[in-house]
C-alpha positions in Angstrom: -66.7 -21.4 -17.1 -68.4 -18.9 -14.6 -71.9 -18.1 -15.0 -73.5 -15.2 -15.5 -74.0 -14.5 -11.6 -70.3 -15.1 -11.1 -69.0 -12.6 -13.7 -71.6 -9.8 -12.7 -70.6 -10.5 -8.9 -66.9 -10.1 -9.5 -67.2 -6.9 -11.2 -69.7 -5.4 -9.1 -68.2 -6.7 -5.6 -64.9 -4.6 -6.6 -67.0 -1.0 -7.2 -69.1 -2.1 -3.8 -68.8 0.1 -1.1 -69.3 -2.0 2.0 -70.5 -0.4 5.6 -68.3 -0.7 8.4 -70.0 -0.2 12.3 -68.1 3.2 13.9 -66.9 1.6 16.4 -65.9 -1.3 15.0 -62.1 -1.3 16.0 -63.6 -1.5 19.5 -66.0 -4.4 18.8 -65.7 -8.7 18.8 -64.9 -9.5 15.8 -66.1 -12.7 13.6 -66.5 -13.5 10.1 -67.9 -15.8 7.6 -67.3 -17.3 4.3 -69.9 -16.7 1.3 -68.8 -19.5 -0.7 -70.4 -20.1 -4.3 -70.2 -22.9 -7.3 -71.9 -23.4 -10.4 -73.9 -26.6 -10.5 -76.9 -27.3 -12.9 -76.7 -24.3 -15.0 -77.6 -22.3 -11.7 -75.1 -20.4 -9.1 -75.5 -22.3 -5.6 -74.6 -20.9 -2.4 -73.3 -22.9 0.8 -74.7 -23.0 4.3 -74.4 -24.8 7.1 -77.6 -25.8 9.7 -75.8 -25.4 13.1 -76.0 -28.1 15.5 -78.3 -27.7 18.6 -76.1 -26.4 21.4 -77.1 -25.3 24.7 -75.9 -21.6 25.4 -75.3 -20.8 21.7 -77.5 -17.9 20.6 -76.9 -19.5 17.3 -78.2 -23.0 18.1 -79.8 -25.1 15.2 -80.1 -22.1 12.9 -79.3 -22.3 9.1 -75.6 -19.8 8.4 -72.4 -19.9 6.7 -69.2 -21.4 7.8 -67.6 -19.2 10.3 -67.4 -17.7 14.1 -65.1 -15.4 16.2 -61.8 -13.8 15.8 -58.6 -15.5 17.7 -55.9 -13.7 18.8 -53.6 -15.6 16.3 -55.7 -14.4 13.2 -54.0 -11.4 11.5 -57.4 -10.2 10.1 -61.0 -10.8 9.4 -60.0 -12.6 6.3 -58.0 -15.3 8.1 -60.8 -16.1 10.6 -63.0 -17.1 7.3 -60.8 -19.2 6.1 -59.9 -21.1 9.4 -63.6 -21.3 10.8 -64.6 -22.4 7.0 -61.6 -25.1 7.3 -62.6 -25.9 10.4 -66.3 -26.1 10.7 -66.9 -28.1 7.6 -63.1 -29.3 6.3 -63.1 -27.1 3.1 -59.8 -25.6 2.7 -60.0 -22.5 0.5 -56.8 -21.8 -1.6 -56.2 -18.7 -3.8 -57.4 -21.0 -6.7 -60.9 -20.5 -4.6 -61.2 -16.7 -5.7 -62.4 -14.4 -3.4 -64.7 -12.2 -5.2 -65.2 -9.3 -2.6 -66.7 -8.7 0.9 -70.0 -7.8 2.3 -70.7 -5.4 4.9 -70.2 -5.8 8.5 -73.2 -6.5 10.3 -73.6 -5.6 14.1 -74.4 -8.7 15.5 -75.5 -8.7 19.6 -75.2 -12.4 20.5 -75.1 -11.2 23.9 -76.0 -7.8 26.3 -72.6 -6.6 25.3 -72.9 -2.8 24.6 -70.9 -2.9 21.7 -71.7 -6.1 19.8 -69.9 -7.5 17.4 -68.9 -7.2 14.2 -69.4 -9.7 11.4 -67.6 -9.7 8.0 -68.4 -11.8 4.9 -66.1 -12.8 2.4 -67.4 -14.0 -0.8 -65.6 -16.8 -2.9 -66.2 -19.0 -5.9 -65.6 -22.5 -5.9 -64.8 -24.3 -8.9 -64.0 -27.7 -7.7 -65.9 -31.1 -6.2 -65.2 -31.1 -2.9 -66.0 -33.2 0.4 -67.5 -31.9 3.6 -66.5 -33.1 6.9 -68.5 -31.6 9.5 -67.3 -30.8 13.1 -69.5 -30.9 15.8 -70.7 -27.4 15.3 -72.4 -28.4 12.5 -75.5 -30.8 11.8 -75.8 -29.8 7.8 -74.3 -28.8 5.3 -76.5 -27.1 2.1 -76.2 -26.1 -1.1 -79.0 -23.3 -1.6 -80.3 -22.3 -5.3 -79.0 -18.6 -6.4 -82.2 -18.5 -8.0 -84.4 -19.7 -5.7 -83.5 -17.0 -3.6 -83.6 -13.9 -6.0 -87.5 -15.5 -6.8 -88.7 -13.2 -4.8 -92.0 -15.1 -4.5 -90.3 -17.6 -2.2 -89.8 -14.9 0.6 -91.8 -15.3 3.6 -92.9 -14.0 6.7 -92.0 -15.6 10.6 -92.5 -13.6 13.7 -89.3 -13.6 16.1 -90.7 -13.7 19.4 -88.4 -12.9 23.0 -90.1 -12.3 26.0 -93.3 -10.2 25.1 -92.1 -8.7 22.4 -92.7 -10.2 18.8 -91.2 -9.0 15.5 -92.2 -9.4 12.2 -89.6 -10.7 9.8 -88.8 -11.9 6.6 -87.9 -15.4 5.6 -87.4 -18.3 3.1 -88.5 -21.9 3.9 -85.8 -24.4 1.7 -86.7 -27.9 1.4 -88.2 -27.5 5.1 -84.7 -25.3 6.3 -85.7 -21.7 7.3 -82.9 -18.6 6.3 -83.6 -15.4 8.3 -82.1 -13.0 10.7 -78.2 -12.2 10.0 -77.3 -14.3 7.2 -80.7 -13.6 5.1 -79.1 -10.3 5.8 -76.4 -11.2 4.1 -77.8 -12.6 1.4 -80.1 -9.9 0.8 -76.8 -7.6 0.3 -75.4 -10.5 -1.8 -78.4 -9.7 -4.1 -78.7 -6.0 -4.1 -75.3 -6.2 -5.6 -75.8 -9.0 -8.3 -79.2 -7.1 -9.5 -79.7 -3.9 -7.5 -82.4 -3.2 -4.5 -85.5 -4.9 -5.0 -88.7 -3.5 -3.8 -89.6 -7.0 -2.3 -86.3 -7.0 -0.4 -87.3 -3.8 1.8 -84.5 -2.8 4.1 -85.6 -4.4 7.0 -81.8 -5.0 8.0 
């Protein structure tokens, strides 16, 4: 039995029309895996808190299973479901339907010129399952649909490199903060359950 989040992102995910970078057939490509259940009358979304790695632009920040393109995955859809399989030991079958894709976001994890390219693939998962964490990963969360589309809980945080500092938008869960790429996503995510919201400017 899907909720009512489920059923309006199934039908709406197959009329999205997702943005793809220009030169994307020249970028690094990685992906990620969106993946949803139903749990206390409420849609729930999982993420992962990376673990603290030196080097890793990434390091200790909260995000969805994922990460780079081998040259043995046929597509972008194949690197979701082996990073997913591999950074947290959930094996997602075709009974774990994937409801759609996101767009690509450019993602600069280094001074490349290009970037890279990062797809999300959205599935629902309708069965108990066990994590087991690789040493990528320090957490794995289960993140309320609806605390998210409150938009009361969004936040501000200022990004700071060097001497340059950016204003950005946020959410603090139970002490776990979501910004930069994958509040991104999730913002998309979103748009396309209930349309653009005012309160979810299009900072990305």
């Amino acid at each position: 039995m899907s909720t009512p989040h489920i059923d309006t992102l199934r039908e709406q995910l197959k009329r999205h029309r997702v943005r793809k970078p220009l030169l994307r057939p020249l970028m690094k490509r990685s992906s990620v895996a969106i993946v949803l259940r139903e749990h206390d009358d409420d849609t729930q979304v999982l993420m992962i808190k990376r673990a603290e790695r030196e080097g890793d632009p990434w390091s200790g920040h909260m995000a969805f299973p994922g990460g780079r393109r081998d040259p043995t995955d046929k597509n972008g859809f194949e690197v979701a479901l082996r990073e997913t399989r591999e950074e947290v030991g959930l094996a997602l079958t075709p009974d774990d339907h994937c409801l759609g894709r996101l767009s690509d976001i450019n993602a600069r994890p280094s001074r490349r010129v290009l970037g890279m390219a990062v797809s999300a693939f959205v599935f629902h998962l309708q069965r108990d399952v066990k994590f087991v964490p690789n040493y990528e990963v320090a957490e794995v969360v289960w993140i309320p649909l609806s605390f998210l589309l409150d938009t009361a809980n969004r936040e501000r945080m200022v990004w700071e490199r060097g001497n340059i500092k950016l204003p950005l938008p946020c959410y603090f869960y139970e002490g776990r903060r979501i910004w930069g790429l994958s509040l991104a996503m999730l913002d998309e995510l979103m748009d396309v359950l209930e349309g653009p919201n005012a309160a979810r400017a299009q900072w990305r």
